[in-house]
C-alpha positions in Angstrom: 67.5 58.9 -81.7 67.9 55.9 -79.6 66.4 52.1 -80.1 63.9 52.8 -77.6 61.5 50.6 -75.7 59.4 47.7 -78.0 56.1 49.7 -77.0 54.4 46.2 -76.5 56.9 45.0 -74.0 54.8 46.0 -70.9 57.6 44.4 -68.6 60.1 47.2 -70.0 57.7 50.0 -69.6 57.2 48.7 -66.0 60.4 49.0 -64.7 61.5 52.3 -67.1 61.8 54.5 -64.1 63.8 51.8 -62.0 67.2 53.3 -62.7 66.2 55.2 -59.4 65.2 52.6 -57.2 63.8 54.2 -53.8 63.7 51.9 -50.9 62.5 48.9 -53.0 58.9 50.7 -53.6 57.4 49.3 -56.7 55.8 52.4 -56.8 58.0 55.8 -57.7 57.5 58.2 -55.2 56.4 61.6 -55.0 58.3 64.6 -54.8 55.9 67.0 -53.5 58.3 69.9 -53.2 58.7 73.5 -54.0 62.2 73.7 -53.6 64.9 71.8 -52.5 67.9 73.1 -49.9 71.6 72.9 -50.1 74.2 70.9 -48.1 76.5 73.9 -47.8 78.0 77.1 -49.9 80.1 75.1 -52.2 77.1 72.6 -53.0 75.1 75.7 -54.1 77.5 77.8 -56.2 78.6 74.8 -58.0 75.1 73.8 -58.8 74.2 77.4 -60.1 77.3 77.0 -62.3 76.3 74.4 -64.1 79.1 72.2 -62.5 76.3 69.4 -61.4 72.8 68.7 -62.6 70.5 68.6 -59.6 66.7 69.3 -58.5 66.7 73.3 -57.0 63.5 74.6 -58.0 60.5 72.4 -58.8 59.8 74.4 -62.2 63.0 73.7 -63.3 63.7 69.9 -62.5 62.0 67.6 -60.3 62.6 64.3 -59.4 59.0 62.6 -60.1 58.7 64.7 -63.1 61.5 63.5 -64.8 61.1 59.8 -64.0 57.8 60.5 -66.7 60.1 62.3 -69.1 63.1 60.0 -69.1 60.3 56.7 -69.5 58.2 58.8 -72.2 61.7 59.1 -74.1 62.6 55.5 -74.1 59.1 55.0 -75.2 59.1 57.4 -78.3 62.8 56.5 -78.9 64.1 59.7 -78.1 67.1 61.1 -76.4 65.1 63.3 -74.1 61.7 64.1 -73.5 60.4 67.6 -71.6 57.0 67.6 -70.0 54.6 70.7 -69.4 51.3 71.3 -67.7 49.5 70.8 -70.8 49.4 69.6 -74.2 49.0 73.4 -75.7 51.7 74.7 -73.1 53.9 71.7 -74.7 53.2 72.9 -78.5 53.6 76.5 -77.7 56.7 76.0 -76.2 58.1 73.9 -78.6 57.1 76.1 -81.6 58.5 79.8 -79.7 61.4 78.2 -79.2 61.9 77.2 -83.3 60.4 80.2 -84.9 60.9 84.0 -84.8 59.2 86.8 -86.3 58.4 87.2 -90.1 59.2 83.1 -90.8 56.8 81.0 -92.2 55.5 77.4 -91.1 53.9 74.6 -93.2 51.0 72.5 -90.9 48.6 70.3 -92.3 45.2 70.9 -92.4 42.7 69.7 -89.7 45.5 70.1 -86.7 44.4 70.5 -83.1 41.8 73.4 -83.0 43.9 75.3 -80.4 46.9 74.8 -82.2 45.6 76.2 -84.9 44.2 78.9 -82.6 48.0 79.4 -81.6 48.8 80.0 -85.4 46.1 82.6 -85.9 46.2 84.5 -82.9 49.8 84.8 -80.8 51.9 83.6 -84.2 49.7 85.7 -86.3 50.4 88.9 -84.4 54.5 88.0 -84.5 54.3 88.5 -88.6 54.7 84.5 -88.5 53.0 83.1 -91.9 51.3 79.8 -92.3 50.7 77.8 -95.4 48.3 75.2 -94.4 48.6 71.8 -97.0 47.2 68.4 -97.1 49.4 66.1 -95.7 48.1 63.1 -98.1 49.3 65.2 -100.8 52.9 65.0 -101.1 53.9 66.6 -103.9 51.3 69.7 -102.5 53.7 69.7 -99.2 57.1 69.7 -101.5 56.2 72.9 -103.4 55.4 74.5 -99.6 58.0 73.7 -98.2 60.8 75.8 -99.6 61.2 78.6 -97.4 59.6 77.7 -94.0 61.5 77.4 -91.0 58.9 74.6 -89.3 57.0 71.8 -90.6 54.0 71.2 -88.2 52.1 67.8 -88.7 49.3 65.8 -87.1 48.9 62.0 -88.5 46.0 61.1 -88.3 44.6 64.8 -88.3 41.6 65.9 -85.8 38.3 65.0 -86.3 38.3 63.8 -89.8 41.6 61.4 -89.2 43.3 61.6 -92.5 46.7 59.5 -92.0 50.0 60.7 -93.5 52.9 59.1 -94.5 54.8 60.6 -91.9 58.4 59.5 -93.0 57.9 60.6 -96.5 56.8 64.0 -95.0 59.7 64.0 -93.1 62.3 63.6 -95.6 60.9 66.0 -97.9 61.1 68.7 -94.8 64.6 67.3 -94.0 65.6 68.1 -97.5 65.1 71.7 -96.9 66.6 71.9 -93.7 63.1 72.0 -91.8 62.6 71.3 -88.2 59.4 69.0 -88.2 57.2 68.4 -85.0 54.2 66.2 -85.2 51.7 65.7 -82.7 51.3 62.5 -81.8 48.5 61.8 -79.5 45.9 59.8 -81.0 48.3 56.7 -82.3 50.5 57.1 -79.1 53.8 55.6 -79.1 52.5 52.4 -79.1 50.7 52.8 -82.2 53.8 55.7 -84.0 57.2 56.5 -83.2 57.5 59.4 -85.6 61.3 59.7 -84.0 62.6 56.6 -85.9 60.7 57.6 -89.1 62.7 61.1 -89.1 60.9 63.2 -87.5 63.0 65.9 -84.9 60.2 66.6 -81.9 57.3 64.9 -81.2 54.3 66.5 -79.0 51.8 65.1 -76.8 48.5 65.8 -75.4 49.6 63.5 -72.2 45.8 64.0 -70.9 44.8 61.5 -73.6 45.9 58.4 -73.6 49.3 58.6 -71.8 47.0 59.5 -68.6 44.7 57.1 -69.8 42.5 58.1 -66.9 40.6 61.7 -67.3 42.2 62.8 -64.2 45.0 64.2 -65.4 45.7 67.7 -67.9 49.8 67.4 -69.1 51.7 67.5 -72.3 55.4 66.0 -73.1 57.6 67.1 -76.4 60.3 64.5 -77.1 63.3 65.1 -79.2 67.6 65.1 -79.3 69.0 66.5 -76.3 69.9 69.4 -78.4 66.5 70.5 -79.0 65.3 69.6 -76.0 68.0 71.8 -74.5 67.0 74.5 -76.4 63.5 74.2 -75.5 64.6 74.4 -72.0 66.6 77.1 -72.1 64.1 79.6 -74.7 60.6 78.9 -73.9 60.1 76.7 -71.0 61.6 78.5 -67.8 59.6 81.7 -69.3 55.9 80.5 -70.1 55.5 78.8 -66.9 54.2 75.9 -68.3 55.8 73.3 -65.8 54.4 70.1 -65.1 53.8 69.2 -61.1 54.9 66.6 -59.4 51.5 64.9 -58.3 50.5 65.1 -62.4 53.5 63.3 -63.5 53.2 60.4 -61.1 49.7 60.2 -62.4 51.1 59.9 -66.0 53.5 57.7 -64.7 50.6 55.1 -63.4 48.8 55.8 -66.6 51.7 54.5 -69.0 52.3 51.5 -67.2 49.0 50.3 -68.7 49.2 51.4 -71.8 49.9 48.6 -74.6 47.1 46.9 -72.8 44.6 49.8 -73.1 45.7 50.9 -76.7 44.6 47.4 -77.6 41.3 47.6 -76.4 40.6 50.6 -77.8 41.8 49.4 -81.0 40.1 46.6 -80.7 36.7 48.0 -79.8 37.0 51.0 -82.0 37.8 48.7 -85.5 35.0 47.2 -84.7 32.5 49.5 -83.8 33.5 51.4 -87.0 32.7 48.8 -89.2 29.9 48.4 -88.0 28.7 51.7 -88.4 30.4 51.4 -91.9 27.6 49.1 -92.4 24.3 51.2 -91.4 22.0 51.9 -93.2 22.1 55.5 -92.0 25.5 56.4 -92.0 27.1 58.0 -94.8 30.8 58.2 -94.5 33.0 56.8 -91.5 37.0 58.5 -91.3 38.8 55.9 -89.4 42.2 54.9 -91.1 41.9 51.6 -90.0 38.9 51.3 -92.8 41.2 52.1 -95.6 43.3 49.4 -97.3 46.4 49.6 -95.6 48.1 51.7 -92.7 50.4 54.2 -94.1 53.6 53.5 -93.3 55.2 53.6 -89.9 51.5 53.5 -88.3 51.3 50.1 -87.0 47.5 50.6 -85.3 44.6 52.8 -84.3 43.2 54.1 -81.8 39.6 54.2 -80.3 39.2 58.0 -81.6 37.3 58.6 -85.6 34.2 60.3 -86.8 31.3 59.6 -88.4 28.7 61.0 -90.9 24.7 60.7 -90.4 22.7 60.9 -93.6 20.4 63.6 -94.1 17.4 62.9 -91.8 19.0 62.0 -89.2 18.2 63.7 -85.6 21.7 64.3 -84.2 20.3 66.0 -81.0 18.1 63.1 -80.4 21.1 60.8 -81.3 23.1 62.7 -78.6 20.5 62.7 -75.6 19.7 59.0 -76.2 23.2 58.0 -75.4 23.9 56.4 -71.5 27.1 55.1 -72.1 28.4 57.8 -74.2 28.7 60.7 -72.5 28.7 64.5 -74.7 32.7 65.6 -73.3 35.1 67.3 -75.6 38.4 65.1 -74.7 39.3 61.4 -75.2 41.8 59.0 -74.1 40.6 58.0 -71.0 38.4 54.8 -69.7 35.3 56.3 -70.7 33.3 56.7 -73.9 32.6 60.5 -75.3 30.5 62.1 -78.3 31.1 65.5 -80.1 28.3 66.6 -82.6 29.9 68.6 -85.7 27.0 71.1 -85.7 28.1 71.7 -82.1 31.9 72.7 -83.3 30.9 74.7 -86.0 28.8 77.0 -83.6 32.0 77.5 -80.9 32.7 81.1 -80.5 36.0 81.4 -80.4 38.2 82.2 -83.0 40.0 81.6 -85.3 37.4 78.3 -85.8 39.1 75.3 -87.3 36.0 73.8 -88.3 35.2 76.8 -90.7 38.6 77.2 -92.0 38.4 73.2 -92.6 35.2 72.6 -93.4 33.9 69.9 -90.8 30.5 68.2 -91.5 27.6 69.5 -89.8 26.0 66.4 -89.8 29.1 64.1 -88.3 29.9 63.0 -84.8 33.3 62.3 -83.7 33.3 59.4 -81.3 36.1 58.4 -78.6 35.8 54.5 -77.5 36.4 53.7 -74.8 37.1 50.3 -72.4 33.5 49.8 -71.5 33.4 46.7 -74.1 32.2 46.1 -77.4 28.5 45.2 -77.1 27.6 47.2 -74.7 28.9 50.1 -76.3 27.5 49.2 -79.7 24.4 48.3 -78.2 23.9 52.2 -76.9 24.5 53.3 -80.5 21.8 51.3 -82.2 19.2 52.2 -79.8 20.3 56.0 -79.9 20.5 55.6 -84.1 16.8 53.9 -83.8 15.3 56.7 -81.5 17.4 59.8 -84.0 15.6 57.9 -87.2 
C-alpha cells in the first residue's frame, strides 16, 4: 500500500501522469499502436528476457494505457493498478487468477448482476462454491469465512445500497488468510479507498464514474505489485481483455474531473433523496447517506440509490413521463438514468440476481446526474403527479 493521492487534491490528480512529460503537452498523448519495433537484435532478446521493461505488443503494455493505471493507483493508494476492456473482463480476471477448481468464495449479497452471473455460470461449472452472506452482518460473514479462498465484497451493494464496514470485513477475511476484492465503483476513490482499510484488490467498473462521460466501456483492478503481477501473468495475457489506447486516454480526461463531479452528484443526489424521503408516495428510499452515519472508511455518496413507490403507483407512467431522466441501464456519466424493478425482475438471462435477492417490484433505481438540482427534481414531481 502506498499514501496515495488526497483524492480532493485536483492539482495532484492533474499532473499524475506528468512523470512522462511529452513535448510540454498538457495533454498525454496517444499511443495508437499495435506494436512497437526494435532498435536492433540485442534490444529485442534482452527485452523478451525480461532484462528491460518496455512497450512490444499493445495487449501487453502500452504507453497511454498505463499512464491511466499508474494515476488510478496513486488514486486508490495502491502499488499498481491493471486496466481491462471492461469492468466484467477486470472481475473475471482478477477472480481466475485467485481461485481454482473445487474452492469456495464468500460474496455479499446484492453484488453486480453479472458478477454474480460469473459465479453461477463459468465458476459454477469449475466445482467453485459460493456462500453468499450479508455484509452488514458481521458475525454472519465470520462463521463463512473459514474455508474460502476469496472474499468478494461490494459496499454499497447494487440496487438496494446496503453499506459495509469494509475494514472490519477485511480483518475478519485477513484473519483467515483470505484474499478480499471489493468492487468499488459507486463511492469511487474519492468517496473509498478500500486499500488503506485492508483490503488486497480493488475492482472498477471504469465506465462509471472514472469515465464520467458514457463514452467510454473499461474496468481497472488495483492491488500490490505482487498480485497485480500475478494477475498479469495468469489471467490477463489469456482472456484478451486488454484495454486500448484511445479508451484509456478517455479515462484519463475523465479522472481529471473527478473530485469535482463526485461532488455534484453527491450533492444533488442527498438531496433529491430526501426529498423523495419526504413524499407522500414513496415508501422506502436505500441511499446510505439517509442513515445516521457513514460506516466507516466511506467518507461520501454518490448520485446512484433506489427507491420504493407505494402500492398504487403507476411505475410505467412514472417512467414515460420522465424528459430529463432517461430509461438506460448504466450510471456514472453526465446524464441522469432510471431502471424500474419490475423491469429487472423480468430479464431473461440467468442466473437473475434480482430473484436470488429479492429486488422490489415496485422500486426504481435512480442515477443523478450533473443536470442540477431543480431541474431534475422538478421532472420527478411532475412524473410522480402524472403515475398517481
Amino acid at each position: 500500500m502506498t499514501d496515495g493521492l488526497d483524492p480532493f487534491d485536483l492539482a495532484s490528480l492533474i499532473v499524475a501522469h506528468d512523470e512522462g512529460n511529452y513535448a510540454e503537452a498538457v495533454v498525454p498523448p496517444i499511443f495508437q499502436t499495435s506494436l512497437f519495433t526494435f532498435s536492433d537484435y540485442d534490444d529485442m532478446i534482452s527485452s523478451y528476457r525480461g532484462e528491460k521493461v518496455r512497450p512490444i505488443y499493445t495487449r501487453g503494455l502500452n504507453p497511454t494505457v498505463r499512464m491511466f493505471e499508474e494515476m488510478l493507483a496513486k488514486l486508490e493508494g495502491a502499488e499498481d493498478a491493471l486496466g481491462f476492456a471492461s469492468g466484467m473482463s477486470a472481475i473475471s480476471s482478477t477472480v481466475l487468477s485467485f481461485i481454482e477448481p473445487g474452492d469456495r468464495i464468500v460474496a455479499v449479497k446484492h453484488v453486480y448482476p453479472d458478477a454474480f452471473r460469473l459465479f453461477g455460470t463459468i465458476l459454477k461449472k469449475m466445482k467453485v462454491e459460493v456462500t453468499y452472506v450479508d455484509g452488514r452482518d458481521e458475525e454472519a460473514v465470520a462463521r463463512a469465512l473459514p474455508g474460502a479462498k476469496l472474499f468478494y465484497m461490494e459496499s454499497p451493494t447494487s440496487w438496494v445500497m446496503d453499506a459495509h464496514d469494509v475494514g472490519t470485513l477485511a480483518s475478519l477475511a485477513r484473519q483467515q488468510g483470505i484474499v478480499t476484492m471489493i468492487d468499488n465503483s459507486w463511492a469511487s476513490p474519492i468517496f473509498q479507498q478500500p486499500i488503506k482499510l485492508g483490503v488486497d484488490l480493488v475492482v472498477h467498473s471504469a465506465s462509471k464514474y472514472l469515465g464520467g462521460h458514457s463514452d467510454v466501456v473499461a474496468g481497472v483492478v488495483a492491488g500490490s505489485k505482487e498480485m497485480i503481477a500475478r494477475i498479469k501473468a495468469e489471467a490477463y495475457p489469456y482472456l484478451g481483455g486488454k484495454l486500448s489506447p484511445f479508451d484509456a486516454w478517455l479515462l484519463i480526461r475523465g479522472m481529471r474531473t473527478l473530485p469535482i463531479r463526485m461532488r455534484a452528484h453527491e450533492a444533488s443526489g442527498m438531496e433529491i433523496a430526501r426529498r423523495l424521503q419526504n413524499h407522500d408516495l414513496v415508501e422506502q428510499v436505500c441511499h446510505p447517506g439517509l442513515a445516521n452515519r457513514l460506516p466507516n472508511g466511506l467518507k461520501g455518496t454518490s448520485g446512484l440509490f433506489s427507491f420504493i413507490f407505494r402500492e398504487g403507483v403507476d411505475i410505467r407512467a412514472f417512467a414515460d413521463r420522465l424528459d430529463l431522466f432517461k430509461l438506460g441501464v448504466s450510471w456514472g456519466g453526465h446524464e441522469s438514468l432510471i431502471v424500474p424493478g419490475e423491469v429487472v425482475l423480468q430479464q431473461k438471462a440467468q442466473p437473475n440476481s434480482a430473484h436470488a435477492f429479492g429486488i422490489h417490484a415496485r422500486s426504481v433505481r435512480l442515477h443523478i446526474g450533473l443536470e442540477g438540482t431543480e431541474p431534475l427534481w422538478s421532472d420527478i414531481e411532475g412524473a410522480i403527479a402524472a403515475a398517481s
